[in-house]
C-alpha positions in Angstrom: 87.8 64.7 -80.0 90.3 63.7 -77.5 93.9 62.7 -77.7 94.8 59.5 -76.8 98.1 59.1 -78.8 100.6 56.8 -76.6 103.4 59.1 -75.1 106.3 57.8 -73.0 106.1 56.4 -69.4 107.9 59.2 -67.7 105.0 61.5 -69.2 102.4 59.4 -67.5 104.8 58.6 -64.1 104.7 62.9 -63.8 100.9 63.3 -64.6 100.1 60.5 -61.9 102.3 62.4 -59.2 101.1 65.6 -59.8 97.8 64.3 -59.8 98.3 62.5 -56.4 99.6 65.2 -54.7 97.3 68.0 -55.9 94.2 65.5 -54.3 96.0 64.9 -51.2 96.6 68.3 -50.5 93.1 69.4 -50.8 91.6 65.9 -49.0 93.8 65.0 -46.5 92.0 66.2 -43.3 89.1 63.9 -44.5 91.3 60.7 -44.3 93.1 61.6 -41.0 89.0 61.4 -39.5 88.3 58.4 -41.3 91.3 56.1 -40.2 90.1 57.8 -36.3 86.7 56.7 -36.7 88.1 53.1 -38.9 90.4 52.5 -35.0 87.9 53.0 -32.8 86.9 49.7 -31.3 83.8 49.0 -28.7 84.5 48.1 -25.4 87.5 50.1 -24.8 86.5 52.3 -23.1 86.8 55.8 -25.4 84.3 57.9 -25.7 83.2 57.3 -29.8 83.0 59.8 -32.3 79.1 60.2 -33.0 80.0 61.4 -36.7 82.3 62.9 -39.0 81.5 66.2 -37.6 81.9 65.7 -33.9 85.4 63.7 -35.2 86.7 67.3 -36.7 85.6 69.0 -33.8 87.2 67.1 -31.2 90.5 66.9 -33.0 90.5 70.6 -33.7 89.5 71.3 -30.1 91.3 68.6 -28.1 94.7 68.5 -30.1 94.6 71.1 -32.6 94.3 72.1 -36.3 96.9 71.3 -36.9 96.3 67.4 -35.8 94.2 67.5 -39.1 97.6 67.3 -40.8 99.7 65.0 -39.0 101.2 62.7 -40.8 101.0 64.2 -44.0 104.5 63.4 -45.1 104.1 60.0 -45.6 101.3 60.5 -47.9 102.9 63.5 -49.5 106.1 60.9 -50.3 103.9 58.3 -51.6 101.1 59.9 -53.6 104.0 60.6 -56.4 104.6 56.7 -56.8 101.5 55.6 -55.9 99.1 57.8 -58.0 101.9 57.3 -61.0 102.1 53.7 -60.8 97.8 53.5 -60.5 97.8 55.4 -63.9 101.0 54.1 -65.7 99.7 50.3 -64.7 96.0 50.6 -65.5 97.6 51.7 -69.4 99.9 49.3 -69.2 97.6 47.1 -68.1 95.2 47.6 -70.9 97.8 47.3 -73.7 98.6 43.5 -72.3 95.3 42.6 -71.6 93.8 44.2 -75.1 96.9 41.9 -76.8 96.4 38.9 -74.8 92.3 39.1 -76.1 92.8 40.3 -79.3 90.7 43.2 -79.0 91.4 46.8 -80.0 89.1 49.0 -77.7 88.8 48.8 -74.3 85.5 47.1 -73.2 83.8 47.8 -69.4 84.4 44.3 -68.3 88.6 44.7 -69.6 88.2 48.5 -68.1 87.3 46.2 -64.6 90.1 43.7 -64.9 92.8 46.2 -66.0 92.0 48.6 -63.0 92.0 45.6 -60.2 95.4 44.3 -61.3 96.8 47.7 -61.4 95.1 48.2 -57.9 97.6 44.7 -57.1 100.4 46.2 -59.1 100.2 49.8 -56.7 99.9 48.0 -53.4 103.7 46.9 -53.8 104.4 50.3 -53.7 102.0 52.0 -51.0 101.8 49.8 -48.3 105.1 50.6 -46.4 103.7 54.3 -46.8 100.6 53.3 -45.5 101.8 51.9 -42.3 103.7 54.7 -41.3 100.6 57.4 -42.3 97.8 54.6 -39.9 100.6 54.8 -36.9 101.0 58.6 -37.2 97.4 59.4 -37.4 96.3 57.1 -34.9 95.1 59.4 -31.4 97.2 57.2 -29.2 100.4 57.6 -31.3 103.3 58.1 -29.5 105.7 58.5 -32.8 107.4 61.6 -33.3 107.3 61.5 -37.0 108.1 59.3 -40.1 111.5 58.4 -39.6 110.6 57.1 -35.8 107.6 55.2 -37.3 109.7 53.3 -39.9 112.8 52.9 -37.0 110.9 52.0 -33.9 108.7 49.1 -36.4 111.8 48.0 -37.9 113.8 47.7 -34.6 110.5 46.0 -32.6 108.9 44.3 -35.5 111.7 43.4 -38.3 111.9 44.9 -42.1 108.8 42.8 -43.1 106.8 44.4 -40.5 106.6 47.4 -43.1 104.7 45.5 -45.1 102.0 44.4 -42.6 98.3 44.4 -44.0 99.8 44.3 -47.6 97.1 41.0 -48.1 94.7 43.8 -47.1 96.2 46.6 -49.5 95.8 44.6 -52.2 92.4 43.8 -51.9 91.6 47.6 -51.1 93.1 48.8 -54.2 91.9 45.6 -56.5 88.3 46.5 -55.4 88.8 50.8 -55.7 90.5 50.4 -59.0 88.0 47.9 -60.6 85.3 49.9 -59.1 87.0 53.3 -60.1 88.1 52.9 -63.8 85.2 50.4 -64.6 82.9 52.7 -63.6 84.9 55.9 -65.2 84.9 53.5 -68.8 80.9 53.4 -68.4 79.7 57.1 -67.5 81.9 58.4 -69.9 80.1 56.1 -72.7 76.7 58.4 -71.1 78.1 61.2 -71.1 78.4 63.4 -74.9 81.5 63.3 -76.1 83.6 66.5 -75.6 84.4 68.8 -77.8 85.8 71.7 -75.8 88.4 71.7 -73.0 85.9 72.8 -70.8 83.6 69.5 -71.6 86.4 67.8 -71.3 87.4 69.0 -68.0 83.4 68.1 -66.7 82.9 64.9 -68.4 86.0 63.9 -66.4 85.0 65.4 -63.6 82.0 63.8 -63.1 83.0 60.3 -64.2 85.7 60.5 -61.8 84.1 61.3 -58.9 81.4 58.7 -59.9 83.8 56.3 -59.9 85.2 57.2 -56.8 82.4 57.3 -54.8 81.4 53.3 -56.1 84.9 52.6 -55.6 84.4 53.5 -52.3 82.0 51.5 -51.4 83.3 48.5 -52.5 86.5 48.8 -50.6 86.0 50.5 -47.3 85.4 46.7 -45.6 88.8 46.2 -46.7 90.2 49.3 -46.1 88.8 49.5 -41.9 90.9 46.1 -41.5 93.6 47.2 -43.6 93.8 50.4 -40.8 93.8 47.6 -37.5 96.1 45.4 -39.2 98.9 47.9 -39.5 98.1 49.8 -36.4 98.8 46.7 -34.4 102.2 46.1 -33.2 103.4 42.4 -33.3 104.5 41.0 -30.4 107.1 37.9 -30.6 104.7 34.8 -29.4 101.2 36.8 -30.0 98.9 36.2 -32.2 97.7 39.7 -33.5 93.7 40.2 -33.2 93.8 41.7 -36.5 96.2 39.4 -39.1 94.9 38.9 -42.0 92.0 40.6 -44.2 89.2 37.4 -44.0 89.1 36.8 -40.8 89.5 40.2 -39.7 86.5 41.0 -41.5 84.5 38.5 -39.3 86.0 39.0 -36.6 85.0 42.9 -36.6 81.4 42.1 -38.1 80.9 39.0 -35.4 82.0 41.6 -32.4 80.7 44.9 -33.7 78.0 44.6 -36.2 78.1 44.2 -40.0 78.1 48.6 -40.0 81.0 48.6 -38.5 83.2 47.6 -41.6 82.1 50.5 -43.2 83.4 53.0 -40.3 84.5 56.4 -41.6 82.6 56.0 -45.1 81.5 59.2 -45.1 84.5 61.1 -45.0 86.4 58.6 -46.9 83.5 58.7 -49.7 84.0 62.4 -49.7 87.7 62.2 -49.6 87.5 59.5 -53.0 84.6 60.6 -54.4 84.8 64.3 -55.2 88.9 63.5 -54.7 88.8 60.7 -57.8 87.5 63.5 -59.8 90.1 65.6 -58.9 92.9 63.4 -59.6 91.2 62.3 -63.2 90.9 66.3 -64.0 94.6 66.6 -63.1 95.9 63.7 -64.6 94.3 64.0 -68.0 95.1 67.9 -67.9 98.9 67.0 -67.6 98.7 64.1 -69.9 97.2 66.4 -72.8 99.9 69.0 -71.8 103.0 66.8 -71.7 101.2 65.0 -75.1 100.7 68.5 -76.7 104.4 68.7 -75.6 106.2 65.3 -77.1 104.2 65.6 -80.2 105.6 69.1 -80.8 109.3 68.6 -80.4 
């Protein structure tokens, strides 16, 4: 039977960022290809990557292994907040919601609605991040790290240019977190309840990479205009070609074929799918820990 006694938030705020970090380490080679194959654009001239595959190869062979990695430390400094906010919201979430409806258990459709506000509630927090990781990993990038990314946008751009494509951001994470924890709520329904660690451990994995994977495939439209939005840098008196999410989605679609929002699903899918079952593993590993822990003392 598991656990689920309330514990404080700095409990939950820890789990999330170990979680978030522990994924990101394992994954993050997988999203460095797909924001590469999310930029490419037809007509410019490049030569496109044919698939995931020929993407790692010429990255390894053209620019190195270690390209795989650039840019890392903007993820690495927002996973903590980001992943612990994701978890700490969607509970929070769920109490408020559960009070506001006067219901005591969590039902698939509140699971949904909790999870796409919390997606809202998390974009606040990631999108400056996100910026800085899209410029870094971009093939043309001429920054020299994070700091030069942040200074350079700041100094060209203004302050609020750090939170460019956060209309975007939001409706990436709304769409992943519904998708994610409404889909986690229903396979673990299907799935017999554990009554071992080790069950535990597999029930979670499976309905988090489940949920991942359709989480995925809700929001990768959002997530390949989310990538051109914040890899364009404003000019005073331009209109960008990529603005704001809606008509960025048409505008890709209309000039590169429906498929084309969907660039770099298959490494992002692998990245969220397999990677949302890592992060629910983690996260409800160190939650049962730090529980085990506060109930104790």
């Amino acid at each position: 039977m598991s656990d689920t006694r309330p514990i404080p938030f700095q409990y939950q705020f820890f789990s999330g960022a170990i979680a978030g970090v522990s994924e990101i380490l394992v994954m993050y080679p997988l999203d460095v290809v797909k924001t590469r194959m999310q930029l490419q654009v037809a007509g410019t001239g490049e030569v496109p990557y044919k698939s995931m595959f020929d993407c790692f190869s010429r990255i390894i062979k053209q620019e190195g292994l270690g390209r795989l990695y650039r840019g890392i430390n903007a993820p690495i400094l927002m996973e903590a907040p980001k992943r612990a906010v994701k978890f700490s919201a969607n509970d929070k979430w769920g109490e408020v919601y559960r009070s506001w409806f006067g219901v005591t258990y969590m039902s698939q459709p509140l699971a949904i609605l909790t999870g796409a506000t919390a997606g809202v509630t998390e974009s606040f927090v990631v999108v400056p991040f996100e910026l800085v990781k899209i410029r870094l990993q971009d093939k043309t990038s001429k920054y020299t790290g994070v700091v030069d990314v942040v200074r350079k946008t700041v100094q060209q751009e203004g302050v609020l240019a750090m939170y460019n494509g956060l209309e975007a951001t939001m409706l990436r994470h709304a769409t992943w977190n519904a998708g994610y924890f409404g889909i986690i709520f229903k396979i673990r329904s299907m799935l017999p309840e554990a009554t071992t660690k080790t069950e535990k451990t597999r029930n979670d994995l499976i309905s988090g990479t489940i949920g991942g994977t359709f989480g995925t495939v809700f929001c990768t439209p959002f997530d390949v205009v989310k990538s051109r939005i914040q890899n364009t840098v404003k000019v005073a008196g331009v209109v960008p070609k990529y603005n704001w999410a809606v008509p960025s989605l048409f505008t890709v679609s209309r000039e590169e074929g429906f498929m084309a929002l969907y660039k770099g699903f298959l490494p992002k899918v692998l990245r969220l799918g397999p990677g949302g079952g890592i992060l629910l593993v983690v996260f409800t590993g160190c939650m049962d820990f730090f529980r085990g822990y506060h109930f104790s003392n």
